[in-house]
Backbone as XML, in Angstrom:
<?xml version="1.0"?>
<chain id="A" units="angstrom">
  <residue number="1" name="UNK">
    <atom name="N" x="16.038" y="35.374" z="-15.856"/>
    <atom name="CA" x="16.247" y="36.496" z="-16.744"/>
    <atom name="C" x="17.534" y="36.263" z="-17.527"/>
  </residue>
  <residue number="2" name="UNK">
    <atom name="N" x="17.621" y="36.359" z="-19.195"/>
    <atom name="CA" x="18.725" y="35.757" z="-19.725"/>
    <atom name="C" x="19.453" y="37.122" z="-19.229"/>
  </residue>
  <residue number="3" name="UNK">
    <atom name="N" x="20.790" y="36.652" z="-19.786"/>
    <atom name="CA" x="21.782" y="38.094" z="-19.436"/>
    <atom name="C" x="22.538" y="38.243" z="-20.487"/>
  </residue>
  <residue number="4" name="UNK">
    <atom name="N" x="23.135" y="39.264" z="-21.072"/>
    <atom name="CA" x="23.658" y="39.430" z="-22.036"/>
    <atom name="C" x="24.770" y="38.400" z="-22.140"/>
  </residue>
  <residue number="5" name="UNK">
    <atom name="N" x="25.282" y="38.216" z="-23.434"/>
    <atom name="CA" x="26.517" y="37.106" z="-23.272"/>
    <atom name="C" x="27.973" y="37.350" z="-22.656"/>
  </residue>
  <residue number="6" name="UNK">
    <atom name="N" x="28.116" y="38.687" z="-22.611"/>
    <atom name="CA" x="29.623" y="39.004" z="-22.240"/>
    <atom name="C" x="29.270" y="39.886" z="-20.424"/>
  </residue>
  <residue number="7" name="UNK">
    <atom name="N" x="28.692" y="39.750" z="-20.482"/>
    <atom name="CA" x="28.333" y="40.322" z="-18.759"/>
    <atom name="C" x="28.717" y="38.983" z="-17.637"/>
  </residue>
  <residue number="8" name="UNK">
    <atom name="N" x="29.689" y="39.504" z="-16.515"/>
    <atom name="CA" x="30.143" y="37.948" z="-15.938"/>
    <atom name="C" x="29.194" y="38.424" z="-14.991"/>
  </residue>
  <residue number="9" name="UNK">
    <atom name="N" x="28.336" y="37.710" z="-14.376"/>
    <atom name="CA" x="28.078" y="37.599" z="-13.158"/>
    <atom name="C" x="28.275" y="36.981" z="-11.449"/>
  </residue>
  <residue number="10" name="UNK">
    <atom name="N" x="27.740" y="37.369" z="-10.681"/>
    <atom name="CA" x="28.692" y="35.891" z="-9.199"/>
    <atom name="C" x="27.722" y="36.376" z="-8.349"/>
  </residue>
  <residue number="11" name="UNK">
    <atom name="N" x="26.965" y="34.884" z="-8.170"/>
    <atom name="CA" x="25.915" y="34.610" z="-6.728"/>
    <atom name="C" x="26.804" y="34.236" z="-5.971"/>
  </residue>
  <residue number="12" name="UNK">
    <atom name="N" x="26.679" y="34.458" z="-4.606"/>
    <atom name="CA" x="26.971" y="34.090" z="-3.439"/>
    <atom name="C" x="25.414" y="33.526" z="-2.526"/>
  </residue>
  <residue number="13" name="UNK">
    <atom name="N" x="25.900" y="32.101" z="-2.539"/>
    <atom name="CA" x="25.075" y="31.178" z="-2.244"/>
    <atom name="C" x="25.379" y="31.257" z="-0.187"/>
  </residue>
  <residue number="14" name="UNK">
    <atom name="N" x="24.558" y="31.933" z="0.247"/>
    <atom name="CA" x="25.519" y="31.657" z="1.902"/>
    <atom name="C" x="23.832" y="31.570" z="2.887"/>
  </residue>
  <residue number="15" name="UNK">
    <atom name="N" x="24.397" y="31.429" z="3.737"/>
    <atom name="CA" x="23.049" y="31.561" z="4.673"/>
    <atom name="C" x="23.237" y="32.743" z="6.107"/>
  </residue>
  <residue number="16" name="UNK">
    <atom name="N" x="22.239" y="33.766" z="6.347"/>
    <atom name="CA" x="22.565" y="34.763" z="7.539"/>
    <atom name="C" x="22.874" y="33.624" z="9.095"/>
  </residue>
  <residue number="17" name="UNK">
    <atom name="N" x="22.712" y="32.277" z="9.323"/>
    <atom name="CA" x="23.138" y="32.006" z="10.292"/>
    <atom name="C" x="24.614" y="31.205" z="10.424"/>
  </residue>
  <residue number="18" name="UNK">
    <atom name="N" x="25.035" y="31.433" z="9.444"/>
    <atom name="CA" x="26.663" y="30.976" z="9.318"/>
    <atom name="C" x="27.708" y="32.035" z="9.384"/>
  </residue>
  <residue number="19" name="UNK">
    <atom name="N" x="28.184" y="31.643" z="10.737"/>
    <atom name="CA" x="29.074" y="32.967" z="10.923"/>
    <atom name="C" x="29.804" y="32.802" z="10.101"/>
  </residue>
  <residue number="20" name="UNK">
    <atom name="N" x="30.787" y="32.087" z="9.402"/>
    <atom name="CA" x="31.412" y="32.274" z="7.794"/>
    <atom name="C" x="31.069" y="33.349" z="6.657"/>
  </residue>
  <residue number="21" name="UNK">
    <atom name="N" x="29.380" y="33.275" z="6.775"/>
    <atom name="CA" x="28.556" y="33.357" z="5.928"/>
    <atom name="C" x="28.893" y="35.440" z="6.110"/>
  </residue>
  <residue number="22" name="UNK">
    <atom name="N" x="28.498" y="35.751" z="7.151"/>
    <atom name="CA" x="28.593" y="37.144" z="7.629"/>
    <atom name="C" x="29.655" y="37.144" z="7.765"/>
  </residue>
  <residue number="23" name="UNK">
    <atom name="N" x="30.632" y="36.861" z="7.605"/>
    <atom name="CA" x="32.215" y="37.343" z="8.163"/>
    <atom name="C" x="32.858" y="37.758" z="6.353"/>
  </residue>
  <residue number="24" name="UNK">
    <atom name="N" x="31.954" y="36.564" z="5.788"/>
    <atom name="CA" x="32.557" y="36.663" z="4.137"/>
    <atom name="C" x="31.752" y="37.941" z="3.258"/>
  </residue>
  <residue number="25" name="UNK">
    <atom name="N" x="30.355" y="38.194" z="3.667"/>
    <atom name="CA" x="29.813" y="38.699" z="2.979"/>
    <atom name="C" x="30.075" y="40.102" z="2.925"/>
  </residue>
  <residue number="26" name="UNK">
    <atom name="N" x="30.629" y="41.000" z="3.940"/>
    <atom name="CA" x="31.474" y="42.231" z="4.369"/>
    <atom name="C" x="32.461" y="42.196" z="2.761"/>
  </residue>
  <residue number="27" name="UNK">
    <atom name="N" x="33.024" y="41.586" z="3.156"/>
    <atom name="CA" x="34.363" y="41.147" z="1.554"/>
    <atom name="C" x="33.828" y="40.846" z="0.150"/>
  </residue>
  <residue number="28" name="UNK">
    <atom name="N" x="32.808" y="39.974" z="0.205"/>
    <atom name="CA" x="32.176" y="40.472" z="-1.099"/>
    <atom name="C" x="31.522" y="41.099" z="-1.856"/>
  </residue>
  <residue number="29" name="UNK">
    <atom name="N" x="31.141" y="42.014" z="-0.608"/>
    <atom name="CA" x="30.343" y="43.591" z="-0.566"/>
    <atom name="C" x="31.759" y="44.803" z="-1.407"/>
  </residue>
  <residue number="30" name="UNK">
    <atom name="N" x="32.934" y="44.250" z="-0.524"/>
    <atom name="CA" x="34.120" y="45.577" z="-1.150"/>
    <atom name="C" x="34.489" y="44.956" z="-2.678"/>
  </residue>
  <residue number="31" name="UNK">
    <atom name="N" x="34.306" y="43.587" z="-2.682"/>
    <atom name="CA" x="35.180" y="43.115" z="-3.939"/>
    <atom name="C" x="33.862" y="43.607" z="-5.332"/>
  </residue>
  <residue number="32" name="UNK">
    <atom name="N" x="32.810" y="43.521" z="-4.726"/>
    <atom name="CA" x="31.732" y="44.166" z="-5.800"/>
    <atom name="C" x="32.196" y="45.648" z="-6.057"/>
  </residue>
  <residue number="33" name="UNK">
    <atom name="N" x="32.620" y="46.157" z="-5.483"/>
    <atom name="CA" x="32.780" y="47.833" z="-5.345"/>
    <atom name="C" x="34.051" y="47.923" z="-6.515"/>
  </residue>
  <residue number="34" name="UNK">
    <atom name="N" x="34.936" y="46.742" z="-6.157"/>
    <atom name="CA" x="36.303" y="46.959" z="-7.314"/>
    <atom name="C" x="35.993" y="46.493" z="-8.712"/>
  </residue>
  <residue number="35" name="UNK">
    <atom name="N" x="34.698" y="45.502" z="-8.701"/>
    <atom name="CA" x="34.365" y="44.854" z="-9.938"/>
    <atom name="C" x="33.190" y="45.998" z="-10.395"/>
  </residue>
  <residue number="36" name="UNK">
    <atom name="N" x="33.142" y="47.113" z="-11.123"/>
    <atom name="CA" x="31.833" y="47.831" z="-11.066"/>
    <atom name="C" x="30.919" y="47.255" z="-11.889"/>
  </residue>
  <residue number="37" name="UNK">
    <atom name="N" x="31.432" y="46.668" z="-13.073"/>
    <atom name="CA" x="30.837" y="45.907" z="-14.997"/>
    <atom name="C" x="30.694" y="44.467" z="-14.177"/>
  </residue>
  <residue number="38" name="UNK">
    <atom name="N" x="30.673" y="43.981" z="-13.105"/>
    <atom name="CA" x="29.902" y="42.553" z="-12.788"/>
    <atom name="C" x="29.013" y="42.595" z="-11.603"/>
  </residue>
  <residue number="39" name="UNK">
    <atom name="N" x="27.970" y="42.282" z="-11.850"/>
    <atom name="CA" x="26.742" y="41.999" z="-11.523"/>
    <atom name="C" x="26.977" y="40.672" z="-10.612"/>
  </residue>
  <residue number="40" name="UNK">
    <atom name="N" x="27.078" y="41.128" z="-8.891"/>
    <atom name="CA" x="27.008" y="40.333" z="-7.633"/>
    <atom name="C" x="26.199" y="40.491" z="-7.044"/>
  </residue>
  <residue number="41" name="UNK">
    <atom name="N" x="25.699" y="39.275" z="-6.671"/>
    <atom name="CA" x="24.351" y="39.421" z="-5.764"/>
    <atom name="C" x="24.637" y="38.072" z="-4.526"/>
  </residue>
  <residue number="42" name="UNK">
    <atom name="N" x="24.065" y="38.283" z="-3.660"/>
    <atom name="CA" x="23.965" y="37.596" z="-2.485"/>
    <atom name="C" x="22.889" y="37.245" z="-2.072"/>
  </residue>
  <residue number="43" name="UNK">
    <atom name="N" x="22.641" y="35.482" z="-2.194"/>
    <atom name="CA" x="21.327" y="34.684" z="-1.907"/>
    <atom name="C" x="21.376" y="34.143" z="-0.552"/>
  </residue>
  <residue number="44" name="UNK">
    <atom name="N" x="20.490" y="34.838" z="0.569"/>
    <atom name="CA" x="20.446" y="33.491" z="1.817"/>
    <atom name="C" x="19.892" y="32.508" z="1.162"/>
  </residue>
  <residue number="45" name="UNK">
    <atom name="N" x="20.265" y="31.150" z="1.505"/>
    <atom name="CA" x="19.905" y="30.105" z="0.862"/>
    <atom name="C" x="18.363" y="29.448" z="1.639"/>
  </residue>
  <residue number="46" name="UNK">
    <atom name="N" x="18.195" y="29.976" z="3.005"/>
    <atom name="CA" x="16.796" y="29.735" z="3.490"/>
    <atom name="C" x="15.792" y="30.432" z="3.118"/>
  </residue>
  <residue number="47" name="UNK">
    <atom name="N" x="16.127" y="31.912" z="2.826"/>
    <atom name="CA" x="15.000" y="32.608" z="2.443"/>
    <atom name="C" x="14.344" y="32.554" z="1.286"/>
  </residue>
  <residue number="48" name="UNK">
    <atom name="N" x="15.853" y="31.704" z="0.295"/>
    <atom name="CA" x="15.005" y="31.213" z="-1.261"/>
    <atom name="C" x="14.881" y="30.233" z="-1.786"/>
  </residue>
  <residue number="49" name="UNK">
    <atom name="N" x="15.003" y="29.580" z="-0.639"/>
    <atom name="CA" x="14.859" y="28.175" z="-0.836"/>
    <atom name="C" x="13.968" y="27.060" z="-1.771"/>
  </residue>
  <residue number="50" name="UNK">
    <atom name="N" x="12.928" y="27.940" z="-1.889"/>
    <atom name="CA" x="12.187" y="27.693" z="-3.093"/>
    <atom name="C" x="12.167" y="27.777" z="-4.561"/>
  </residue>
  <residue number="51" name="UNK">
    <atom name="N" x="13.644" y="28.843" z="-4.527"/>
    <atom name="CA" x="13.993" y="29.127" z="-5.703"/>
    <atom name="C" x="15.510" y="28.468" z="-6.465"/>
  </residue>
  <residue number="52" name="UNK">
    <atom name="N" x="15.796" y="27.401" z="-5.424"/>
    <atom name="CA" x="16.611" y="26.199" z="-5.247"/>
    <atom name="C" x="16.928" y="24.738" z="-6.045"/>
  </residue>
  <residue number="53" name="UNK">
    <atom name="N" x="15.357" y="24.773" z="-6.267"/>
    <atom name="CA" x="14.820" y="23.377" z="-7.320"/>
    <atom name="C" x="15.785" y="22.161" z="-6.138"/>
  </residue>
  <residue number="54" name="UNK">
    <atom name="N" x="16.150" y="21.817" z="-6.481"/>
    <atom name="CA" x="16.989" y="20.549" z="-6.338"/>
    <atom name="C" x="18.602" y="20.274" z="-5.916"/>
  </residue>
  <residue number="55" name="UNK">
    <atom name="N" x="18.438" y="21.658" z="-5.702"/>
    <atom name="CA" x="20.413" y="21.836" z="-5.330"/>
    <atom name="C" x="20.481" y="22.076" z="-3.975"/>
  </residue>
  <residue number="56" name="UNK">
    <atom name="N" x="21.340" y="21.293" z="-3.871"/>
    <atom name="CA" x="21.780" y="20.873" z="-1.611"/>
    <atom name="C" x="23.023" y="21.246" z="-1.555"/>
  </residue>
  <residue number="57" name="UNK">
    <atom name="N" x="22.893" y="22.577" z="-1.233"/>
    <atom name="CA" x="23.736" y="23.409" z="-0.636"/>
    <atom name="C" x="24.492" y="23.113" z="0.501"/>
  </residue>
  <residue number="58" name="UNK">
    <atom name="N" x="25.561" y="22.600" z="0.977"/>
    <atom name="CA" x="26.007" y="22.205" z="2.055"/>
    <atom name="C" x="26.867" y="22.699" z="2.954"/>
  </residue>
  <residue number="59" name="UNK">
    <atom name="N" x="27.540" y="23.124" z="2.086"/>
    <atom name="CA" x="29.249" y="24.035" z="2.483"/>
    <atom name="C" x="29.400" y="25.224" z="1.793"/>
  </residue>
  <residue number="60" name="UNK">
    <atom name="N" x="29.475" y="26.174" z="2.601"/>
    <atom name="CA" x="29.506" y="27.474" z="2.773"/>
    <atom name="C" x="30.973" y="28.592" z="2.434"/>
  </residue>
  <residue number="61" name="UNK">
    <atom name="N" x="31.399" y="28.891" z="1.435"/>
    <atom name="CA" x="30.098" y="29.866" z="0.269"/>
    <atom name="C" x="30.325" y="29.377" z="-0.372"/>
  </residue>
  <residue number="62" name="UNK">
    <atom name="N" x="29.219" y="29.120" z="-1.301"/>
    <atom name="CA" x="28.994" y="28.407" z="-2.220"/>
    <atom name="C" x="28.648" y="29.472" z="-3.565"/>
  </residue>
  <residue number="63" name="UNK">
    <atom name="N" x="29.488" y="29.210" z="-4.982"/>
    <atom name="CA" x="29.306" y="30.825" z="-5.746"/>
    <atom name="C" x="29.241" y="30.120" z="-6.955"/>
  </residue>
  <residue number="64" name="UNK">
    <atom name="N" x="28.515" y="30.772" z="-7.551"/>
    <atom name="CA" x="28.050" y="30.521" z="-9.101"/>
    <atom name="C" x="28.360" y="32.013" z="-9.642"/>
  </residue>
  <residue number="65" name="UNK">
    <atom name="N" x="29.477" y="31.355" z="-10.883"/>
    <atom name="CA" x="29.620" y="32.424" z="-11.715"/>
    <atom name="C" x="29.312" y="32.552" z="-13.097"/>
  </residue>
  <residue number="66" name="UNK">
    <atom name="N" x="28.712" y="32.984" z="-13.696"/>
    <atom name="CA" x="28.843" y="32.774" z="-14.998"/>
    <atom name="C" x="28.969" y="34.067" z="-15.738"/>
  </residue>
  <residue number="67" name="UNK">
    <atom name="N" x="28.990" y="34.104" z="-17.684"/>
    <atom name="CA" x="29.422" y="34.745" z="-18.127"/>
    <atom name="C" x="28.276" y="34.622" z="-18.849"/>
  </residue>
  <residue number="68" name="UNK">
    <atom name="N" x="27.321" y="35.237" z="-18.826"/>
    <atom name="CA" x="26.060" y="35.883" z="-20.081"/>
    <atom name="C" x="25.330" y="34.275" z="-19.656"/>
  </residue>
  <residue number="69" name="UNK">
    <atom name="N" x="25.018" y="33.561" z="-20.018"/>
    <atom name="CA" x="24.176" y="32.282" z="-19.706"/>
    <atom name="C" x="25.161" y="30.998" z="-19.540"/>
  </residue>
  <residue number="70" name="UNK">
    <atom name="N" x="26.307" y="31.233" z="-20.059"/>
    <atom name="CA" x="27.120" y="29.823" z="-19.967"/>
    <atom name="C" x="27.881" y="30.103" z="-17.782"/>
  </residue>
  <residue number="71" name="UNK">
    <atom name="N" x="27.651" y="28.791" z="-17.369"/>
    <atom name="CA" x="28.070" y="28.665" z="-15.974"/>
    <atom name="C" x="29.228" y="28.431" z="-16.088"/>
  </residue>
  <residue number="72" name="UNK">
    <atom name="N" x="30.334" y="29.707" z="-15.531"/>
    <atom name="CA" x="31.847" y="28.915" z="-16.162"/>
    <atom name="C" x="32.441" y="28.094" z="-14.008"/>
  </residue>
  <residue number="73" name="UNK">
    <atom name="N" x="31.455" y="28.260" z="-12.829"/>
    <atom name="CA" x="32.113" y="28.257" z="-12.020"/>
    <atom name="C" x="30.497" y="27.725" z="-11.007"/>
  </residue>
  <residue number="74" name="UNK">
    <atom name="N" x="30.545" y="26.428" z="-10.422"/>
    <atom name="CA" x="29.834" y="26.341" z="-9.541"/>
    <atom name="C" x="30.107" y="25.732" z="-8.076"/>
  </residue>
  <residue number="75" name="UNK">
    <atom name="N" x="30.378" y="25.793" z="-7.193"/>
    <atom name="CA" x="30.980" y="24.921" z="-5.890"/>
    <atom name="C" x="31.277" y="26.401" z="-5.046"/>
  </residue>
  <residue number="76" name="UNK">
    <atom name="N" x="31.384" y="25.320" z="-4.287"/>
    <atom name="CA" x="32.341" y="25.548" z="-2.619"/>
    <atom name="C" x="33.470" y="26.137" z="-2.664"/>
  </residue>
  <residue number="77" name="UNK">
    <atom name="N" x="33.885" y="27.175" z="-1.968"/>
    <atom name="CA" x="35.173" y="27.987" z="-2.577"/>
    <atom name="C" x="35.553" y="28.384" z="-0.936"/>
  </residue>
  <residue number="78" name="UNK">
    <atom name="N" x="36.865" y="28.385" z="-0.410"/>
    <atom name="CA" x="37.798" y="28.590" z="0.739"/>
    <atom name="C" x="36.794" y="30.175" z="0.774"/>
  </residue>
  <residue number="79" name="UNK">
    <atom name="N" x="36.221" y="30.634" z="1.718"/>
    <atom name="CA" x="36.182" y="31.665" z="1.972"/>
    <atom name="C" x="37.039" y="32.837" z="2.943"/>
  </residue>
  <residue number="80" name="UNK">
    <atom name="N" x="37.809" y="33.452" z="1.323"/>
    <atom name="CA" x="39.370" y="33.503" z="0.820"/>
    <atom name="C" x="38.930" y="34.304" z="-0.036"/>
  </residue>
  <residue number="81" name="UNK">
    <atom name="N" x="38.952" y="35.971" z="0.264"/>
    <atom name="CA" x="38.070" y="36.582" z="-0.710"/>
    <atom name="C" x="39.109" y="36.794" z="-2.288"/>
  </residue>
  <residue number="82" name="UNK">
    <atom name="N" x="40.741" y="36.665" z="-1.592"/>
    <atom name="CA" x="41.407" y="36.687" z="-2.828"/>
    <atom name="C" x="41.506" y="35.185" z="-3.570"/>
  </residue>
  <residue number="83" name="UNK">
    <atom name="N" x="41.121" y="34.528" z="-3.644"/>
    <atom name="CA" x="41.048" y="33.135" z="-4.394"/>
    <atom name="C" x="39.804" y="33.532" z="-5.757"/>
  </residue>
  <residue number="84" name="UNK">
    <atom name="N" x="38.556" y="34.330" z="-4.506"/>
    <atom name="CA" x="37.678" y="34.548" z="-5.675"/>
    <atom name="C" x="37.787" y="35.763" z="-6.675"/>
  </residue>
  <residue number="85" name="UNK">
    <atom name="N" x="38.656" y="36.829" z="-6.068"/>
    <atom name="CA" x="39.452" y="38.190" z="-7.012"/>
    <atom name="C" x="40.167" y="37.370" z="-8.001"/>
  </residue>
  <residue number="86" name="UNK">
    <atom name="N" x="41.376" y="36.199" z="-7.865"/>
    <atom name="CA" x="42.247" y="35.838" z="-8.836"/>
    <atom name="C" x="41.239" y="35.131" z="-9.996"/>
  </residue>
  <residue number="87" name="UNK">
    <atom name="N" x="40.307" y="34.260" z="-9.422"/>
    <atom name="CA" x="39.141" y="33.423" z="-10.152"/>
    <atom name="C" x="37.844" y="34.420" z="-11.092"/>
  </residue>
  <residue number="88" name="UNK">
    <atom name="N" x="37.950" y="35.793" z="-10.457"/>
    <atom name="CA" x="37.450" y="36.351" z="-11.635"/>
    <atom name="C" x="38.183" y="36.862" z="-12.463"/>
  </residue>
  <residue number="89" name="UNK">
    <atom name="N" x="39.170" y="37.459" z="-12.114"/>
    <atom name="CA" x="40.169" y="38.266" z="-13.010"/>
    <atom name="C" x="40.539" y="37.296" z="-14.475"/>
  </residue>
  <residue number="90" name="UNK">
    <atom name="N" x="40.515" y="35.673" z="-13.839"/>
    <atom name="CA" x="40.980" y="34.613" z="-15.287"/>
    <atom name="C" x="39.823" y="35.014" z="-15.855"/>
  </residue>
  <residue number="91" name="UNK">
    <atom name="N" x="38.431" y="34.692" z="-15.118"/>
    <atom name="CA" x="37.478" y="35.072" z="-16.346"/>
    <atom name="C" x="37.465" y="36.002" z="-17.076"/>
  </residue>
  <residue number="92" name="UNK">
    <atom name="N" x="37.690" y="37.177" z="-16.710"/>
    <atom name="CA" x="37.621" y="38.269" z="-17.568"/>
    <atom name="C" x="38.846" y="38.460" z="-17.702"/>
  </residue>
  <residue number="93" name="UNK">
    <atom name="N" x="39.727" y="37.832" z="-18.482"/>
    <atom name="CA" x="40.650" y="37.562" z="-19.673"/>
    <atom name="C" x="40.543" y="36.723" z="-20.490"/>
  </residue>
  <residue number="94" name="UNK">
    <atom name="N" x="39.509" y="36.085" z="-20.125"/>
    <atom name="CA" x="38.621" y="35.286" z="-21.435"/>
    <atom name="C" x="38.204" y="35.627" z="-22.547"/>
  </residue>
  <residue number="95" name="UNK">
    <atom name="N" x="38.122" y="35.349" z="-23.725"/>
    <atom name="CA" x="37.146" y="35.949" z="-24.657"/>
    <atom name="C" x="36.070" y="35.147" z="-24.650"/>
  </residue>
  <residue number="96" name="UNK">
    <atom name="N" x="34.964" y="35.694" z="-25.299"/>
    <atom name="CA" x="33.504" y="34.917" z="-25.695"/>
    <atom name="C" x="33.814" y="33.273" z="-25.965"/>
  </residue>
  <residue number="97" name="UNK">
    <atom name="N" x="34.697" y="33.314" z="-26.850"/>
    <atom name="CA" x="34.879" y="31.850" z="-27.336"/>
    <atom name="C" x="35.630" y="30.666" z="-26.276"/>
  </residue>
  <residue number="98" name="UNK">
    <atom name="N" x="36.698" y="31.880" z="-25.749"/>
    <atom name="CA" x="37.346" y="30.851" z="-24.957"/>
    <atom name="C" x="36.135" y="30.697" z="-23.614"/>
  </residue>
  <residue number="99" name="UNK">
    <atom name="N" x="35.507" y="31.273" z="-23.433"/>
    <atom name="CA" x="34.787" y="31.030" z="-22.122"/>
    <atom name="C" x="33.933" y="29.788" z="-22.765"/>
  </residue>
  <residue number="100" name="UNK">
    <atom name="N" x="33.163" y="29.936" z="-23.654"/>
    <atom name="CA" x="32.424" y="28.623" z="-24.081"/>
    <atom name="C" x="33.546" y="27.132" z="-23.919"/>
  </residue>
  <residue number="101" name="UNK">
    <atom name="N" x="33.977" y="27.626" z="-24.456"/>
    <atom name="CA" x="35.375" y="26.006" z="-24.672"/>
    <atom name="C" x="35.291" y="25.885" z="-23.352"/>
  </residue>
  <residue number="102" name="UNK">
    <atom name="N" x="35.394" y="26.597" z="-22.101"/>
    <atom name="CA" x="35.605" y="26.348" z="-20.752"/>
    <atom name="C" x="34.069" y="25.766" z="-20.166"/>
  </residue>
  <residue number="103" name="UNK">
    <atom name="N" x="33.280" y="26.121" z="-20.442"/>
    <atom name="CA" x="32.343" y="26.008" z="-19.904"/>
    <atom name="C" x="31.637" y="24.588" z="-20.504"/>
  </residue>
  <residue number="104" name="UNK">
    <atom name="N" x="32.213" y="23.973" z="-21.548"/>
    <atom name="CA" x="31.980" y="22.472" z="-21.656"/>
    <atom name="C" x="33.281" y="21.892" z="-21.964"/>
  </residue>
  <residue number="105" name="UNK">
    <atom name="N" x="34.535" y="22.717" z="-21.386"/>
    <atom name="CA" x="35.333" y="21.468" z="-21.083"/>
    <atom name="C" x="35.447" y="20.508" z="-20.326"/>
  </residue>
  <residue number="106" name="UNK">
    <atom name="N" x="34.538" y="19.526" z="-19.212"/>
    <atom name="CA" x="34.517" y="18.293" z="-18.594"/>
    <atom name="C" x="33.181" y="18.261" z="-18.337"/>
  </residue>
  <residue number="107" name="UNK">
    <atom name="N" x="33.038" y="16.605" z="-18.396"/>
    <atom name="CA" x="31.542" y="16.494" z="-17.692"/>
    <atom name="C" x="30.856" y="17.503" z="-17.218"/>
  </residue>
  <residue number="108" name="UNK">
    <atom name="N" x="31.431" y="17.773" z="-15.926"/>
    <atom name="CA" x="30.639" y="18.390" z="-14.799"/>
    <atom name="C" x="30.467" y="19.687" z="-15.127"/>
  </residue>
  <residue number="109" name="UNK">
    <atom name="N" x="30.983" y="20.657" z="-15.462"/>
    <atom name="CA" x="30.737" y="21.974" z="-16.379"/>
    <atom name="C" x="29.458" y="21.780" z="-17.585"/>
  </residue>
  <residue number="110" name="UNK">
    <atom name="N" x="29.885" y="20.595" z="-18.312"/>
    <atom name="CA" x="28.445" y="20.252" z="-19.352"/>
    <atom name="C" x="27.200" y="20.370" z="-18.453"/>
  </residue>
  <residue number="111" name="UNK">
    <atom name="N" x="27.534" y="19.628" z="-17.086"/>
    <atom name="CA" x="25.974" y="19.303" z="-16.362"/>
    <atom name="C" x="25.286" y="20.596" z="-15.839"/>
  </residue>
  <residue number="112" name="UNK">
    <atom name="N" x="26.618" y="21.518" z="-15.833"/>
    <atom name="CA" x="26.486" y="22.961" z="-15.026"/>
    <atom name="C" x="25.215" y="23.539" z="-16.190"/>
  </residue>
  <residue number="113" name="UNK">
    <atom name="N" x="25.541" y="23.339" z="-17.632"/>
    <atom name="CA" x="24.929" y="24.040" z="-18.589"/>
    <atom name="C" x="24.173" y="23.968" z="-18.700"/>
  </residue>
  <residue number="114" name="UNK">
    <atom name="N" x="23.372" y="22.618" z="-18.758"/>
    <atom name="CA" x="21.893" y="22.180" z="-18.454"/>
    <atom name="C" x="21.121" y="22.190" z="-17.215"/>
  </residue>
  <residue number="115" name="UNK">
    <atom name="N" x="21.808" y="22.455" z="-16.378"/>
    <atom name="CA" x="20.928" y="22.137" z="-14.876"/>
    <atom name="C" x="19.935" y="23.506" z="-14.782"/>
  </residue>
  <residue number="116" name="UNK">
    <atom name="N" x="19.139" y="23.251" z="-14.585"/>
    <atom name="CA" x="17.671" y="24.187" z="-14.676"/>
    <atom name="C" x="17.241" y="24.738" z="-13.480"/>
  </residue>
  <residue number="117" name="UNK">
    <atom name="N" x="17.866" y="24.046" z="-12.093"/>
    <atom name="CA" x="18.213" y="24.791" z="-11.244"/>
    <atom name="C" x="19.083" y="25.380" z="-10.956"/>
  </residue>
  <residue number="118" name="UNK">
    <atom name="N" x="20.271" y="25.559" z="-11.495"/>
    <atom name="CA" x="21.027" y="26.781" z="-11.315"/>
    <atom name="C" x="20.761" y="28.168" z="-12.649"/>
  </residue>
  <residue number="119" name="UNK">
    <atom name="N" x="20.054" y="27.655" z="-13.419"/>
    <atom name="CA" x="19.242" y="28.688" z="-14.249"/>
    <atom name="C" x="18.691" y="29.705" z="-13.620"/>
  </residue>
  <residue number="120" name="UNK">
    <atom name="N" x="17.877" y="29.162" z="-12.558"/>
    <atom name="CA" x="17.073" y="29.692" z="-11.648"/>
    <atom name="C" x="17.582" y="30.997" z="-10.845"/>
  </residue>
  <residue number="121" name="UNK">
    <atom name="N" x="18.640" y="30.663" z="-10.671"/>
    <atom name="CA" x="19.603" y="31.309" z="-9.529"/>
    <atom name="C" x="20.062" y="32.995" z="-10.594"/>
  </residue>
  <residue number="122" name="UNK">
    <atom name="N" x="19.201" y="33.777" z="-10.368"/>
    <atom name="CA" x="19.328" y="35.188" z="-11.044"/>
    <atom name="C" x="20.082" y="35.969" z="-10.449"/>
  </residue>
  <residue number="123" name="UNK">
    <atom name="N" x="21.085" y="36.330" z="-10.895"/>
    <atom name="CA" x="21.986" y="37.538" z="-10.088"/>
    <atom name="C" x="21.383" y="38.968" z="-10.335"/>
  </residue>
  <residue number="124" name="UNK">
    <atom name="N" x="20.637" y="39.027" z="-10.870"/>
    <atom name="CA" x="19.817" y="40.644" z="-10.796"/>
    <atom name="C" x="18.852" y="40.141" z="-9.383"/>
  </residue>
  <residue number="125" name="UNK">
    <atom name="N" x="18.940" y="39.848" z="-8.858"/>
    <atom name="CA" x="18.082" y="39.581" z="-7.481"/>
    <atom name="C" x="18.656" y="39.712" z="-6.403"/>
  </residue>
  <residue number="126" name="UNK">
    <atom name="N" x="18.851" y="40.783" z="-5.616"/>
    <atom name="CA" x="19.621" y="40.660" z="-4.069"/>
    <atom name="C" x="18.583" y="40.245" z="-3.303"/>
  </residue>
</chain>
């Protein structure tokens, strides 16, 4: 589902048998509550596994953020719920433009843009 361009969104990629996984998800339950204008959702990664394509999830939590369709944030993140408060707050002091410039500033951000499995990955879906 496209998403508007200025709407940030953040999957949380985790699985219910990783105690990490439940210890973090409590915290990104309150940090949704302080963000009300971003759209968080939380994927067990077994139950949608089908909706995965090709991405090997390994290390736990794993968060995709983006801003309207451009992916400005994909990986493994200290589950450290203030690392991911400071990491949205830069985004949304972004403007439209500067988020694009970010989102193909290096290789691996370019690959973020095209990859068709993390397309997949809808944050209107709990």
């Amino acid at each position: 589902m496209e998403q508007p361009s200025d709407v940030l969104s953040v999957v949380c990629l985790c699985a219910e048998w990783c105690g990490t996984c439940r210890e973090y998800q409590s915290e990104f339950g309150k940090l949704a509550d302080a963000f009300p204008g971003i759209r968080f959702s939380w994927w067990d990664i077994e139950e949608r596994a089908d909706r995965l394509g090709d991405l090997d999830i390994e290390n736990f939590p794993t968060l995709l953020i983006r801003r309207g369709p451009l992916v400005l944030f994909y990986g493994t993140m200290l589950p450290q719920i203030g690392l991911l408060r400071r990491l949205i707050g830069s985004f949304l002091e972004q403007t439209q433009e500067e988020a694009r410039r970010y989102a193909f500033s290096s290789p691996e951000r370019c690959g973020w843009q095209s990859n068709v499995d993390l397309s997949q990955i809808d944050s209107h879906e709990n």
